[in-house]
ROVEXLO-191782 format. One record per residue (C-alpha): residue in three letters; x, y, z. Coordinates in steps of 0.02 Angstrom, whole numbers. Layout:
<nodes>
ALA,X,Y,Z
...
</nodes>
This chain:
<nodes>
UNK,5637,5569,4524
UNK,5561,5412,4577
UNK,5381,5354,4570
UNK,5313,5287,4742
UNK,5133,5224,4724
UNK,5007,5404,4704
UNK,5164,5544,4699
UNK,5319,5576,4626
UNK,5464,5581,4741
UNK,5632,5705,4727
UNK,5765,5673,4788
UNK,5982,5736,4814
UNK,6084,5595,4793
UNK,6269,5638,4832
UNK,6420,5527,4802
UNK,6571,5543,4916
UNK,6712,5435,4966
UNK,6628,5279,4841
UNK,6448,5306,4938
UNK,6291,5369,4897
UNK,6178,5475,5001
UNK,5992,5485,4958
UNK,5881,5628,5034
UNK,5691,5666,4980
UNK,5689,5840,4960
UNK,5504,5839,4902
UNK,5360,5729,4852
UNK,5217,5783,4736
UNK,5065,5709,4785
UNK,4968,5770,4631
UNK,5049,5704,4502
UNK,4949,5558,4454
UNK,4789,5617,4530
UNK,4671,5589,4416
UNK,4780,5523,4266
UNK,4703,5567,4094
UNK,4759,5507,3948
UNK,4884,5590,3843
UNK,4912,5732,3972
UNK,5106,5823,3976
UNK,5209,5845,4128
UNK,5343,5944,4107
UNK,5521,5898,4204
UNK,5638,6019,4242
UNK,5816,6005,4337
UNK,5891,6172,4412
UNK,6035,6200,4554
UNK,6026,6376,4671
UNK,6153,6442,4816
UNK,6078,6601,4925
UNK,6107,6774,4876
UNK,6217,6811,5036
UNK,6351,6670,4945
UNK,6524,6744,4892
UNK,6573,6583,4813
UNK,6536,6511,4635
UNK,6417,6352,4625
UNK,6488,6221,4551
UNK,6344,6085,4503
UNK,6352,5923,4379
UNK,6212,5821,4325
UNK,6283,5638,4280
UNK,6150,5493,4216
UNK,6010,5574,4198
UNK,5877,5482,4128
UNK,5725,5556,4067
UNK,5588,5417,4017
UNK,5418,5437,3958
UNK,5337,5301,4039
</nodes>
């Protein structure tokens, strides 16, 4: 999660092969509308597969930084 000017940006980043691969995969533009002091936003990080999927989803979260800003 990245802060670009007015909205907070998510994105996948994938390492393969010694290179990283950045795609937005959504941008909140109302995330700093309005800012008012002391207000709480609350940051969650979650994987999914579809239903149909036989296979087991293996996910791993490395270097995630969390900072209250």
């Amino acid at each position: 999660m990245v802060r670009k000017d007015s909205y907070l940006e998510i994105a996948e980043i994938e390492f393969r092969n010694g290179e990283e691969t950045r795609k937005v995969i959504r941008e909140i533009t109302w995330a700093f509308a309005e800012r008012i002091e002391d207000e709480e936003c609350w940051v969650g990080v979650y994987a999914a597969k579809p239903a149909d999927t036989v296979s087991d989803l293996v996910v791993t979260f490395t270097g995630l930084d969390i900072e209250r800003m």
